[in-house]
N, C-alpha and C positions, 0 to 999 in steps of 0.2 A: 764954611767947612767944605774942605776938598774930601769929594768921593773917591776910594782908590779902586783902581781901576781892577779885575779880575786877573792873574796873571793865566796867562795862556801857556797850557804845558799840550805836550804830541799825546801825554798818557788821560788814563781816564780818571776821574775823581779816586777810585777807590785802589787803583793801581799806581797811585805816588807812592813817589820814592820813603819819600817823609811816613805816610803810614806803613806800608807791607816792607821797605827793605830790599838790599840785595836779593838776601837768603830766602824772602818772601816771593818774589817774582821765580828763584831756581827752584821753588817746591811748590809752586802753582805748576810752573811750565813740567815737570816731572809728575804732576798727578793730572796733568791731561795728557802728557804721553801715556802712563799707564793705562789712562779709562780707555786712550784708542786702542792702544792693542790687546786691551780686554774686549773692545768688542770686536777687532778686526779676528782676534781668534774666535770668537762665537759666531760671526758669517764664515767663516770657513767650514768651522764644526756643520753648521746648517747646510753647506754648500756640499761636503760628505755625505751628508744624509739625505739629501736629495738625490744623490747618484746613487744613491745603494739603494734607496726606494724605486727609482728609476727604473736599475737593474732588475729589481724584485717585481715589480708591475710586467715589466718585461716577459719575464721568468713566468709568471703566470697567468698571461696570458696566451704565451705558445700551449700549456701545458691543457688551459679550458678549448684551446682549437684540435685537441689532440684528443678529449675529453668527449668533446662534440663530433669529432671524427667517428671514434669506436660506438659514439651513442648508435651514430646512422647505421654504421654498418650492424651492431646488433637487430637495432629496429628494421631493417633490411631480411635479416635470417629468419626474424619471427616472423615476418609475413610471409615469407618462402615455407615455413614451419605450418603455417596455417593456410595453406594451397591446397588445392587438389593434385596439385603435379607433385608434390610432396608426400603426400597419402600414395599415390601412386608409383611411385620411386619406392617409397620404404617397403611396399609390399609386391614388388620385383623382387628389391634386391636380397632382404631380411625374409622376408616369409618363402621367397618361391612360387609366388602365385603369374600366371598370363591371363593376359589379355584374351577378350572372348575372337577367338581366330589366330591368334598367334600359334606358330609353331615353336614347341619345346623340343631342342635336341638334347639328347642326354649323352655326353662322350662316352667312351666306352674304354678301359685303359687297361689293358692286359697287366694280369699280376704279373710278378717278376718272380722265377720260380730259382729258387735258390741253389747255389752250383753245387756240384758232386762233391762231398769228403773224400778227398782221394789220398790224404794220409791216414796209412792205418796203425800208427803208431798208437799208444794209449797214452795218454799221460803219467808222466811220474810223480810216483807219491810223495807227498810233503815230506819236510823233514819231521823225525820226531823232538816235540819240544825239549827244551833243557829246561831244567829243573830252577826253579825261581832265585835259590842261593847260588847257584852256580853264575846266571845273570847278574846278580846281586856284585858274585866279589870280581868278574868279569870289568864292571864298571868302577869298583874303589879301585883295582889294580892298576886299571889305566890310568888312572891321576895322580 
């Protein structure tokens, strides 16, 4: 008994011709194009969202250096708030009070004395009102 020998094909067991076909091999090769460019669009969609997060990280982090800025400068004022050169200041400038030795000038600003009426005219008397229908057909008339 002769063994026959295996025939040697380029394709793989399960991609003969003989089992899958033409029509089999163009709807394999069309459902792995599909699955690539199903995921070459979902690394893009991801490749989006990592820039927009990017962005956003970005975005928020100027905004906590700017956060951290106004914190200093408050905590800055409170301690100037809580001075004695501060106590000292408000009670110059608000109260009025000096210092033991200081000299207080007080200006002195001459009133302004108001100029002579040199019209002696009197004023003329208003007119006397018109009567509220006369007003009344005054305004139907003109329309």
């Amino acid at each position: 008994m002769t063994r026959q020998q295996p025939q040697s094909s380029s394709r793989s067991g399960w991609l003969r011709s003989e089992r899958l076909g033409r029509s089999g091999v163009h709807l394999l090769t069309l459902a792995m194009v599909l699955i690539s460019l199903w995921m070459l669009a979902g690394f893009v969609s991801q490749v989006i969202a990592s820039a927009q997060l990017e962005r956003r990280r970005d975005a928020l982090s100027s905004e906590v250096a700017s956060i951290q800025a106004t914190n200093v400068a408050i905590q800055r004022t409170v301690e100037f708030a809580e001075s004695p050169a501060y106590a000292e200041q408000v009670a110059r400038d608000q109260l009025g009070y000096a210092r033991e030795g200081d000299i207080v000038i007080f200006p002195t600003i001459p009133e302004a004395t108001p100029p002579a009426d040199t019209s002696a005219t009197p004023p003329l008397p208003a007119p006397a009102p018109q009567p509220n229908w006369y007003r009344w057909l005054q305004v139907l008339a003109a329309s």
